[in-house]
py3Dmol code that shows the C-alpha trace and the ligand (Angstrom):
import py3Dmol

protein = """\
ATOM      1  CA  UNK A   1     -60.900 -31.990 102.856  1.00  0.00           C
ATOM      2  CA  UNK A   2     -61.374 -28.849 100.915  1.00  0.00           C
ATOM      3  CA  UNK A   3     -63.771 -26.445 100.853  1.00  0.00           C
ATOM      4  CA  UNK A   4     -66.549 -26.743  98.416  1.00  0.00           C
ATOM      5  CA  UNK A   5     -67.326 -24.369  96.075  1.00  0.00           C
ATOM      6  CA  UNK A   6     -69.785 -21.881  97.740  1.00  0.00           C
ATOM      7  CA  UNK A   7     -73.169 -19.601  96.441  1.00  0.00           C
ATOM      8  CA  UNK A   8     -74.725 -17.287  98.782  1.00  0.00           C
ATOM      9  CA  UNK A   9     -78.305 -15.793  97.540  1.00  0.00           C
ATOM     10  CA  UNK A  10     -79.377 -12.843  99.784  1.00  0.00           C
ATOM     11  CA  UNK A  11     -82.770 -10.607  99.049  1.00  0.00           C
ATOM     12  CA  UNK A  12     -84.363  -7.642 100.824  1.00  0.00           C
ATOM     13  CA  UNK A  13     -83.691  -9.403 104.532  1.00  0.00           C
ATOM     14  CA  UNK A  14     -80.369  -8.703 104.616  1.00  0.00           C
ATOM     15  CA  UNK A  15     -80.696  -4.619 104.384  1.00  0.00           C
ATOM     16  CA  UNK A  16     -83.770  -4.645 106.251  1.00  0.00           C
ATOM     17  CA  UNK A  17     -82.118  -3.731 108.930  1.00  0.00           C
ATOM     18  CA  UNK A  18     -79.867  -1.342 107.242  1.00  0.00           C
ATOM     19  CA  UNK A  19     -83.169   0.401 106.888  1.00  0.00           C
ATOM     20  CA  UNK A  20     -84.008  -0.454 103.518  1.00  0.00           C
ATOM     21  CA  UNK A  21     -87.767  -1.947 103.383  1.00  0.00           C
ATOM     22  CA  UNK A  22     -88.530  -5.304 101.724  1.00  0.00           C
ATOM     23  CA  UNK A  23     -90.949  -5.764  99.576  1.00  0.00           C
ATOM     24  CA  UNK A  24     -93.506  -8.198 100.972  1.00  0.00           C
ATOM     25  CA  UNK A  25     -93.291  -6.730 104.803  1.00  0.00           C
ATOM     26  CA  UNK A  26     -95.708  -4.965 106.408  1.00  0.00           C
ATOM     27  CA  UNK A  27     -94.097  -1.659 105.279  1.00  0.00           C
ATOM     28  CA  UNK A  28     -93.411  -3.366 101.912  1.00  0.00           C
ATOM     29  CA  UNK A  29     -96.178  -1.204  99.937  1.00  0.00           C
ATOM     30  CA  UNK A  30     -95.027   1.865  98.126  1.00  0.00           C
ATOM     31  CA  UNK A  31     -97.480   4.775  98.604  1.00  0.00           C
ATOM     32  CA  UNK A  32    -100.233   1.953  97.784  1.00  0.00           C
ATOM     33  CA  UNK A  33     -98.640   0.104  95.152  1.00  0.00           C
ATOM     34  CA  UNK A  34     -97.485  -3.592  95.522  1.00  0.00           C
ATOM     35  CA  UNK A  35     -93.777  -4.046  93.667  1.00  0.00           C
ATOM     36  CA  UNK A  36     -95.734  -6.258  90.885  1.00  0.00           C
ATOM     37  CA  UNK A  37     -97.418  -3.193  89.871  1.00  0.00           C
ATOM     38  CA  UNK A  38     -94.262  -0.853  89.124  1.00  0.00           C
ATOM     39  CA  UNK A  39     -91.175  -3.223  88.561  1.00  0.00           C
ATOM     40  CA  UNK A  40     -92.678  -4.178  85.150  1.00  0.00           C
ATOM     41  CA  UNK A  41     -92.083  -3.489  81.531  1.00  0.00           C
ATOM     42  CA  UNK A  42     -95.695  -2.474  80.740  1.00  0.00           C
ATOM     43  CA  UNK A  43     -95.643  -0.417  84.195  1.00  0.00           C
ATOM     44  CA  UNK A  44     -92.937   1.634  82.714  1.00  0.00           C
ATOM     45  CA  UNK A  45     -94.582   1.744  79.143  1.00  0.00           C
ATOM     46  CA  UNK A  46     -98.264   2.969  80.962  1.00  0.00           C
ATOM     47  CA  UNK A  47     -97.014   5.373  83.636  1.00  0.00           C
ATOM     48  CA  UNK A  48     -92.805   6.072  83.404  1.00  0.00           C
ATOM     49  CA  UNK A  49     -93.462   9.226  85.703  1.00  0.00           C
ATOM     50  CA  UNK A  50     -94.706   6.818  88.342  1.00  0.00           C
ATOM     51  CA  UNK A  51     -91.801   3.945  87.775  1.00  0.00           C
ATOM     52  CA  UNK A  52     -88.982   6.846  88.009  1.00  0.00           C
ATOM     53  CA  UNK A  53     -90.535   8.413  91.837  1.00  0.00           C
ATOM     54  CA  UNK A  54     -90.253   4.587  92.848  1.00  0.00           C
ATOM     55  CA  UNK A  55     -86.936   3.919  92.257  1.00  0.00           C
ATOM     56  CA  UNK A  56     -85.553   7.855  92.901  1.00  0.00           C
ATOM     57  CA  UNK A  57     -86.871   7.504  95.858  1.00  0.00           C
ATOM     58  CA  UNK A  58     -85.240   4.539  96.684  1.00  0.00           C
ATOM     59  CA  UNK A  59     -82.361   5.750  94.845  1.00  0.00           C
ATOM     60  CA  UNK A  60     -82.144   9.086  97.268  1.00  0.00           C
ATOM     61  CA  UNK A  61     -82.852   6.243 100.485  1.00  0.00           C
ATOM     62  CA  UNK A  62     -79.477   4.963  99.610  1.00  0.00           C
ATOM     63  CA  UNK A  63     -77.351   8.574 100.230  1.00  0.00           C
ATOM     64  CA  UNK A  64     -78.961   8.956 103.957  1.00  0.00           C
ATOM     65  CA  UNK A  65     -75.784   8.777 106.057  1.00  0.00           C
ATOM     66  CA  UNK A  66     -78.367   6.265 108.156  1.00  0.00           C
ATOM     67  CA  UNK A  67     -78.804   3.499 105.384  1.00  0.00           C
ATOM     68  CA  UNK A  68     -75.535   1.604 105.745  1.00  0.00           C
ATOM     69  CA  UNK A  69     -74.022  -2.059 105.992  1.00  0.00           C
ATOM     70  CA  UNK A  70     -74.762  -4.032 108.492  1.00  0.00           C
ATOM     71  CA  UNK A  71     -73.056  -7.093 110.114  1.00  0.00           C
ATOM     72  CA  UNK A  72     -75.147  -9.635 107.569  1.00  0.00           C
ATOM     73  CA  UNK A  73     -73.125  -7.290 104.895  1.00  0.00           C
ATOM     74  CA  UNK A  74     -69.813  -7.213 106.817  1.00  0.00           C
ATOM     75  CA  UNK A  75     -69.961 -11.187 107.786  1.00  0.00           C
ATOM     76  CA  UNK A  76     -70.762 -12.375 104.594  1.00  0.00           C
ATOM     77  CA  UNK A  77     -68.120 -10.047 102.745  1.00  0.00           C
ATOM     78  CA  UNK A  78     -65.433 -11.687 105.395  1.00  0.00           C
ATOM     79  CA  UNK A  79     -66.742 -15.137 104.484  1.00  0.00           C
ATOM     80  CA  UNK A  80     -66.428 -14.692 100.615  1.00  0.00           C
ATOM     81  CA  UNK A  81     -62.785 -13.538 100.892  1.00  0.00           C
ATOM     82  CA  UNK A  82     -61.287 -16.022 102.790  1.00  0.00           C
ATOM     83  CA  UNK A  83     -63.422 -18.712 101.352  1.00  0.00           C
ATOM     84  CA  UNK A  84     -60.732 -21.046 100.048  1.00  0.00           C
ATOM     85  CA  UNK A  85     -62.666 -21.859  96.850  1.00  0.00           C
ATOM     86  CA  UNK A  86     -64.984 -20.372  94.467  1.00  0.00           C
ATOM     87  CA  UNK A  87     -67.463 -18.054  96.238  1.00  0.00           C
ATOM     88  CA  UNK A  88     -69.969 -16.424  94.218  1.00  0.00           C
ATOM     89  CA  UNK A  89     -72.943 -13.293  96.275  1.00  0.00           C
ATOM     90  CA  UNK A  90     -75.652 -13.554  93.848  1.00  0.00           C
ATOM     91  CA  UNK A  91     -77.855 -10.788  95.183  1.00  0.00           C
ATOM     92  CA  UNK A  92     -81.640 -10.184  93.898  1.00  0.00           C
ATOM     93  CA  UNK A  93     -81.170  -6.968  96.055  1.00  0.00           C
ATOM     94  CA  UNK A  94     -80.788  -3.247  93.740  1.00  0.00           C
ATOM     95  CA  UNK A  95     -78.775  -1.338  96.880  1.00  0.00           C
ATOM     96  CA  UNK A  96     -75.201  -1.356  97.000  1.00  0.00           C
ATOM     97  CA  UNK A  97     -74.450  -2.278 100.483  1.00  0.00           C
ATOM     98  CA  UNK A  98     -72.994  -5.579  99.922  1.00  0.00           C
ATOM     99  CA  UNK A  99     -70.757  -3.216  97.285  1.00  0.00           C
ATOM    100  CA  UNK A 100     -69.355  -0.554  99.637  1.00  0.00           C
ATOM    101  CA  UNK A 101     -67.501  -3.754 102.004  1.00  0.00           C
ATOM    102  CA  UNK A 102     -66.883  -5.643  98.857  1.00  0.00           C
ATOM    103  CA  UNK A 103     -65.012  -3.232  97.152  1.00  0.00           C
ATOM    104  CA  UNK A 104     -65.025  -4.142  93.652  1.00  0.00           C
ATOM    105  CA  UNK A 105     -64.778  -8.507  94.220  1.00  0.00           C
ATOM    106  CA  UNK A 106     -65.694 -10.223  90.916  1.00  0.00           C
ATOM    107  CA  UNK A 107     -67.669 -12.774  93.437  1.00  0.00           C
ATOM    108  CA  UNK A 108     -70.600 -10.309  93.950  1.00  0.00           C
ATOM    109  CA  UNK A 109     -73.519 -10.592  90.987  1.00  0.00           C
ATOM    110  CA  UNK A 110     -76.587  -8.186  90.793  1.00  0.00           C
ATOM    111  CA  UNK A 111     -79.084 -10.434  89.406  1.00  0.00           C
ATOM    112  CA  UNK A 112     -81.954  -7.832  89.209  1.00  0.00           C
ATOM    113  CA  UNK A 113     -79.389  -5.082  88.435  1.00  0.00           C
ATOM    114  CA  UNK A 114     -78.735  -1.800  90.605  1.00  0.00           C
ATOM    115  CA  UNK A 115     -80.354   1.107  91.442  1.00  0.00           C
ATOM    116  CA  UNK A 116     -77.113   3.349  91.085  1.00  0.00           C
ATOM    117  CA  UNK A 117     -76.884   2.362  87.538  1.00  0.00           C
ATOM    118  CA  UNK A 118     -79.256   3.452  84.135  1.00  0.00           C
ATOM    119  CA  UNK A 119     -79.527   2.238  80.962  1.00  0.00           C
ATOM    120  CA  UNK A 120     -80.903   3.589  77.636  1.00  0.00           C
ATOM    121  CA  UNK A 121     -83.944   2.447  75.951  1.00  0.00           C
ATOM    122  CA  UNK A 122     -82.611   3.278  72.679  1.00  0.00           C
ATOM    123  CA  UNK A 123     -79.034   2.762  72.400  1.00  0.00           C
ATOM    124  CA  UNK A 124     -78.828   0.296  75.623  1.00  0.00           C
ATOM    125  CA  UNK A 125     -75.680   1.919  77.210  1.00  0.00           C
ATOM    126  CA  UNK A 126     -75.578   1.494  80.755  1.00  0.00           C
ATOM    127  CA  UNK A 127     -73.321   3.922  83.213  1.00  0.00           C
ATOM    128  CA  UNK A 128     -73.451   4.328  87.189  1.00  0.00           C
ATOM    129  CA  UNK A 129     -76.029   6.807  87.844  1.00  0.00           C
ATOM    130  CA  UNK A 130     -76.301   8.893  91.146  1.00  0.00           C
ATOM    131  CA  UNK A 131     -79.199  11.996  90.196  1.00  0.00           C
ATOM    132  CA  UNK A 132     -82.816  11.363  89.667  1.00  0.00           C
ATOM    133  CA  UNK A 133     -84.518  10.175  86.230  1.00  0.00           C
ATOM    134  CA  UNK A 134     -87.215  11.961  84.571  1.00  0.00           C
ATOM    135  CA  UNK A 135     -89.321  11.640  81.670  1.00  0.00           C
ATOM    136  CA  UNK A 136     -87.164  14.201  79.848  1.00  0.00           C
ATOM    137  CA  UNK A 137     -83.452  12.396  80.800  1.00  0.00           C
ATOM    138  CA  UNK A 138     -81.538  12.863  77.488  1.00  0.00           C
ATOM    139  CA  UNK A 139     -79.422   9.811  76.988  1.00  0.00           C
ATOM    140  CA  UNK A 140     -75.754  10.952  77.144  1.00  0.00           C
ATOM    141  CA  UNK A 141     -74.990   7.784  75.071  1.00  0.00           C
ATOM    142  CA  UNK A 142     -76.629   8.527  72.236  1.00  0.00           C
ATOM    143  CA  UNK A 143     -78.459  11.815  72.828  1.00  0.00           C
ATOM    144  CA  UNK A 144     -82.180  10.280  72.828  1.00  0.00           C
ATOM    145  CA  UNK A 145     -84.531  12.461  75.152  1.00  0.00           C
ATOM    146  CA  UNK A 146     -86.139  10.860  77.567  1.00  0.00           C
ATOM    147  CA  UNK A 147     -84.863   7.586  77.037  1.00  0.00           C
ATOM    148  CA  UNK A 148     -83.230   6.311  80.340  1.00  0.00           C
ATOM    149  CA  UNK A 149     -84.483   3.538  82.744  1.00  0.00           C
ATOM    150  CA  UNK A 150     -83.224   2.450  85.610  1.00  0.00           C
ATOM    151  CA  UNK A 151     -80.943  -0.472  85.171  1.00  0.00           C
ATOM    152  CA  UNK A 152     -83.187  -2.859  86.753  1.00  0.00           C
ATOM    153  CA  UNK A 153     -84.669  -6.394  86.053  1.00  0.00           C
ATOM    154  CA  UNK A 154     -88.319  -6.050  85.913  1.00  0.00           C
ATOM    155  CA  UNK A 155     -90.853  -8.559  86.090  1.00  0.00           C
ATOM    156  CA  UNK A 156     -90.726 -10.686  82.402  1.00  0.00           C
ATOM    157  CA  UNK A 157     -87.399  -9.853  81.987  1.00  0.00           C
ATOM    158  CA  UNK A 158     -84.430 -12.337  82.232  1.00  0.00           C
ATOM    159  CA  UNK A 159     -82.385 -11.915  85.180  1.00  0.00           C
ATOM    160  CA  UNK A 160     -78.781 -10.462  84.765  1.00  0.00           C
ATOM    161  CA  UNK A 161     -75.673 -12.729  85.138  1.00  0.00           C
ATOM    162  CA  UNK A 162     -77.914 -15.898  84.721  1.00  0.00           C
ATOM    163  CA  UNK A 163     -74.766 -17.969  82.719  1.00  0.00           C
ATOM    164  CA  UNK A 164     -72.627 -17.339  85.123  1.00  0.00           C
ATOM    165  CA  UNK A 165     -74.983 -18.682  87.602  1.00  0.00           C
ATOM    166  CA  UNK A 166     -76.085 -21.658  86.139  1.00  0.00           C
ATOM    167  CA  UNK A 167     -72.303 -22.639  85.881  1.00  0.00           C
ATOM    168  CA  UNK A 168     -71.750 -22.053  90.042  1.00  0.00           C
ATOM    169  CA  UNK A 169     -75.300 -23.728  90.488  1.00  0.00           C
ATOM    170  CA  UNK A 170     -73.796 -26.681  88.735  1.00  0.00           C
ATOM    171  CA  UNK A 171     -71.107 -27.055  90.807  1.00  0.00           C
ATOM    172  CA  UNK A 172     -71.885 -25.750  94.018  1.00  0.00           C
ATOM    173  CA  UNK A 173     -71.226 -27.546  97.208  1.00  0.00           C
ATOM    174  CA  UNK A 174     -72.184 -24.929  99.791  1.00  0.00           C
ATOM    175  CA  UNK A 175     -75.637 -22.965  98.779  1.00  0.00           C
ATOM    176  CA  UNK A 176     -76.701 -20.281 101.581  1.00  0.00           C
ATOM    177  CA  UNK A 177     -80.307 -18.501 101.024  1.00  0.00           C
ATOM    178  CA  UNK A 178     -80.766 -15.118 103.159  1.00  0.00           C
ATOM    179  CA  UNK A 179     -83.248 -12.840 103.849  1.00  0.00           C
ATOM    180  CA  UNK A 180     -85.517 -13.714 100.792  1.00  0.00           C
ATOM    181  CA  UNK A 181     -89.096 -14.751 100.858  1.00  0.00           C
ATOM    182  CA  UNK A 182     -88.628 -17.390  97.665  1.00  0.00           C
ATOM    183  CA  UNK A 183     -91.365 -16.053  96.006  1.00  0.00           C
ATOM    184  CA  UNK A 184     -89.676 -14.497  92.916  1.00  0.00           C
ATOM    185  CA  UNK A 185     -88.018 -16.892  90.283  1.00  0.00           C
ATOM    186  CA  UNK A 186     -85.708 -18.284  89.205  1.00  0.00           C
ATOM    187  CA  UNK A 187     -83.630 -17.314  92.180  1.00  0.00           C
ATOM    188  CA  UNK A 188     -86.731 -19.376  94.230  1.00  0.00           C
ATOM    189  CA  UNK A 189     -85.098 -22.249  92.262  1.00  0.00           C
ATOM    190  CA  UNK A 190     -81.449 -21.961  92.940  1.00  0.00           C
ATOM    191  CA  UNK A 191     -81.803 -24.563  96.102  1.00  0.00           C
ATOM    192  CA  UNK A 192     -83.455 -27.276  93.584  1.00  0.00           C
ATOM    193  CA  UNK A 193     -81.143 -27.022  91.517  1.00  0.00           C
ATOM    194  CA  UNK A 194     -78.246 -27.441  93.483  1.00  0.00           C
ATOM    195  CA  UNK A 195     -79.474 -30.503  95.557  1.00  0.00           C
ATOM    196  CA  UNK A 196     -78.218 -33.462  95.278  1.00  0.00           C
ATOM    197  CA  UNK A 197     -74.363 -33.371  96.983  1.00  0.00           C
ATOM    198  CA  UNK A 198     -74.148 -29.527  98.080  1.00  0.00           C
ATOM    199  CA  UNK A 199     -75.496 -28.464 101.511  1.00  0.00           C
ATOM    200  CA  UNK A 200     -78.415 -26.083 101.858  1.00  0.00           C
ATOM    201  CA  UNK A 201     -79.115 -23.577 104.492  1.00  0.00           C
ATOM    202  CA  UNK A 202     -81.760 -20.807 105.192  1.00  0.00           C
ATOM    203  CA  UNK A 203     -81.063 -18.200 106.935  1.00  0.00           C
ATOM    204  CA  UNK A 204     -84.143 -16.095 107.351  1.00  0.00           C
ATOM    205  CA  UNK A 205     -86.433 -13.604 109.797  1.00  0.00           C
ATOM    206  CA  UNK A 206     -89.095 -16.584 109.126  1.00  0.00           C
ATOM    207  CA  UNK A 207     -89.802 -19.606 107.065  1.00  0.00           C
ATOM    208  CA  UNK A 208     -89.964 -18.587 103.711  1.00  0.00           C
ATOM    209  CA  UNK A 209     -91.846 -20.147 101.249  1.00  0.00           C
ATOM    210  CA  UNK A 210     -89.647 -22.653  99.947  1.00  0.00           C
ATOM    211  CA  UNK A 211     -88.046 -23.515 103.899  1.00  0.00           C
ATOM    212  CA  UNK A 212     -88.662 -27.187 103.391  1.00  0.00           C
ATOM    213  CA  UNK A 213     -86.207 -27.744 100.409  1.00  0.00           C
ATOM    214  CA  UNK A 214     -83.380 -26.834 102.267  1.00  0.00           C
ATOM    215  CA  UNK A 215     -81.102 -29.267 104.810  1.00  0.00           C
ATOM    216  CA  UNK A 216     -81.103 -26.913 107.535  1.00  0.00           C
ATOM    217  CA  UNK A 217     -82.549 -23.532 108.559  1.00  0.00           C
ATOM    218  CA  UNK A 218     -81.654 -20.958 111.050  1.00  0.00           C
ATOM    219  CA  UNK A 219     -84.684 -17.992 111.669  1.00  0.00           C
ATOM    220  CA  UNK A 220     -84.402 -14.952 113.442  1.00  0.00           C
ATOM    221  CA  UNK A 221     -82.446 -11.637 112.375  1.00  0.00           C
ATOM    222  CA  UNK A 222     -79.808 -11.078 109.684  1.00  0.00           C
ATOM    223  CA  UNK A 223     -77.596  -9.687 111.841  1.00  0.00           C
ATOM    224  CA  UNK A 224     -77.792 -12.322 114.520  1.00  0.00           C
ATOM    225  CA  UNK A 225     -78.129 -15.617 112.486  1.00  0.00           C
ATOM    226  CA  UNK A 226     -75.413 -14.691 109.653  1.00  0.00           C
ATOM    227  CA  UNK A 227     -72.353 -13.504 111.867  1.00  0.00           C
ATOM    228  CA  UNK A 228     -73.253 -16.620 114.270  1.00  0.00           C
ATOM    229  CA  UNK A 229     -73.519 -19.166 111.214  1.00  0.00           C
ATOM    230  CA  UNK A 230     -70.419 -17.646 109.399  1.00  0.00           C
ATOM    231  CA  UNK A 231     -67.761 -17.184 112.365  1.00  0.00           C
TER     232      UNK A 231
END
"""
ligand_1 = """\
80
BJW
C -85.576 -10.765 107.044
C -85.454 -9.622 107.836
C -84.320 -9.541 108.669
C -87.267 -9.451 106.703
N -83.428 -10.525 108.675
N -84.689 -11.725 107.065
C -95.440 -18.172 87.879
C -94.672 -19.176 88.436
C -93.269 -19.076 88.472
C -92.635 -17.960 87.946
C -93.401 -16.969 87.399
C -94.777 -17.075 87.355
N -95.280 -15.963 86.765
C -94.231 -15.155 86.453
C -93.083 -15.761 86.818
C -91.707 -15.236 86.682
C -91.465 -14.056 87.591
C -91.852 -14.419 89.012
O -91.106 -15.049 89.739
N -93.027 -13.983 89.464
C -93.498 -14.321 90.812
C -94.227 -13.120 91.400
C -94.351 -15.561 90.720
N -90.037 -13.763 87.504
C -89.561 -12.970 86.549
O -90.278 -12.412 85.748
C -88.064 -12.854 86.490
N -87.610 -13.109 85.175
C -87.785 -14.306 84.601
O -88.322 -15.242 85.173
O -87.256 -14.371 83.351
C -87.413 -15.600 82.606
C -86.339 -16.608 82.862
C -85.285 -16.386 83.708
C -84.290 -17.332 83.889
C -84.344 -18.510 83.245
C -85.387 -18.741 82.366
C -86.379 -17.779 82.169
C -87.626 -11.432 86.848
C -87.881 -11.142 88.300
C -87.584 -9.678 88.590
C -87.860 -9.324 90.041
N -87.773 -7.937 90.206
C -87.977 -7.363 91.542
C -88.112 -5.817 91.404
C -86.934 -5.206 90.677
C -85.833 -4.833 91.615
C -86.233 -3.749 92.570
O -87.030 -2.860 92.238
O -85.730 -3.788 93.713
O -86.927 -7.750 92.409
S -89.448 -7.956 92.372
C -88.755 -7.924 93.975
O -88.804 -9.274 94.490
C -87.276 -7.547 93.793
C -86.607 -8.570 94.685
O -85.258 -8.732 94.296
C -87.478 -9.795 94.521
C -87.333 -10.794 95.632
O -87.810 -10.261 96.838
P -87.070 -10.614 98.195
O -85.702 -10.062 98.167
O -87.213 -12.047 98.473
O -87.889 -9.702 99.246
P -89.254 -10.040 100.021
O -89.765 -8.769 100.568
O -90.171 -10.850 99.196
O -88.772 -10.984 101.234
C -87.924 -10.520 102.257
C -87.620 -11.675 103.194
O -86.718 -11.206 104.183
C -88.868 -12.205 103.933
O -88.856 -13.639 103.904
C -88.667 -11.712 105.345
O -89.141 -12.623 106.338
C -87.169 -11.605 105.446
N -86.686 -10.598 106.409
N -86.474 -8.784 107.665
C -83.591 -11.589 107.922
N -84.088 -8.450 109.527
"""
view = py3Dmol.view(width=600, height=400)
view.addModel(protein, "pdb")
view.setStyle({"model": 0}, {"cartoon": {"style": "trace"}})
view.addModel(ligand_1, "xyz")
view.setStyle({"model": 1}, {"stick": {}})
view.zoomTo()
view.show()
């Protein structure tokens, strides 16, 4: 029998121990703010001096020689490349460590876009972006001061890639759910929609909040339960 076509959904688990916090942890407040208060639109709008330390910060996180991919990253890039049919990494994470042992596969999607990337408010050009964003970044698009944003899916904003998704959801056979707390739609939705045939598994530090709807679930570690479920 062949393989069946195969979605993976990871979230902030998966770097955690890459040294990258999550965001509803224990260490998952930013100097006092929850997520919901800076990853929004009207955030941004209110305060954009406060919304650009966030994600430089995290931005400047991801150049420490220390923050680098672990074997969740490294097992799950091995299992999407010699995955005999159509594997799609939907990731809600912003880092780029499933990037750096992906190299460039068309399989991996940034749902809630990346933190190495801006985007202007004015003209909407989007380039990779490595420096820190200020109030006063001129667009090098378009020349408008001040009028990059991180290229980021805020709260109330539609999630990136989401035909493309849809499409694998619809024909998925395989759907594996990792180190995400299914609290943030629609990716807390992707295992509903793909029941029926396809087999679901969590793989998770804990239950998360939707454990029941999948067939199976293995807790504990990314880097112990994903290399043991994938080799
Ligand atoms: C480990 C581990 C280890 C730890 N090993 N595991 C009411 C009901 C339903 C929906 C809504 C509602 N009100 C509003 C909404 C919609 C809203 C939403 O879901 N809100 C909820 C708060 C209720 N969603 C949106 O607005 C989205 N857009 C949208 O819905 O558009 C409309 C639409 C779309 C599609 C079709 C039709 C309409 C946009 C959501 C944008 C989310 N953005 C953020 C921040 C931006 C990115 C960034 O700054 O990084 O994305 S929020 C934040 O949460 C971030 C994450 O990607 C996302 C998910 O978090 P994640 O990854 O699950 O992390 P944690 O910390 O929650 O969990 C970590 C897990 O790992 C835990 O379970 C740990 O146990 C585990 N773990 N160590 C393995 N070593």
């Amino acid at each position: 029998m062949s393989a069946p076509p195969l979605i993976i959904l990871t979230g902030a688990g998966v770097s955690a121990e890459s040294g990258l916090a999550t965001f509803r942890g224990a260490d998952g407040l930013w100097e006092g703010h929850r997520v919901e208060d800076v990853a929004t639109p009207e955030a941004f709008a209110r305060d954009p001096a406060t919304v650009h330390r966030f994600y430089n910060a995290r931005r400047a996180r991801l150049r420490d020689p220390a923050v680098r991919p672990n074997a969740a990253h490294l097992a799950l890039a091995r299992l999407c490349a010699a995955w005999p049919s159509p594997a799609l990494l939907v990731t809600q994470n912003v880092d780029d460590l499933h990037d750096r042992v992906m190299q460039g596969s068309e399989a991996l999607l940034h749902m809630h876009g990346s933190l190495r990337r801006a985007r202007c408010l004015r003209c909407g050009a989007a380039r990779d972006w490595d420096e820190d964003l200020s109030t006063d970044t001129p667009c090098p698009a378009c020349g408008a001061a001040g009028g990059m944003r991180p290229d980021i899916v805020w709260f109330g904003e539609m999630p990136m890639g989401m035909d493309r998704i849809e499409a694998a959801l619809a024909e998925c056979g395989l759907f594996l759910s990792i180190g995400t707390s299914g609290l943030v739609y629609p990716a807390a939705g992707f295992v509903a929609a793909v029941q029926g045939e396809a087999r679901t598994v969590e793989l998770n530090l804990e239950p998360s909040a939707g454990t029941r709807l999948f067939d199976e679930a293995h807790h504990g570690p990314a880097t112990e339960v994903v290399p043991r479920f994938v080799e």
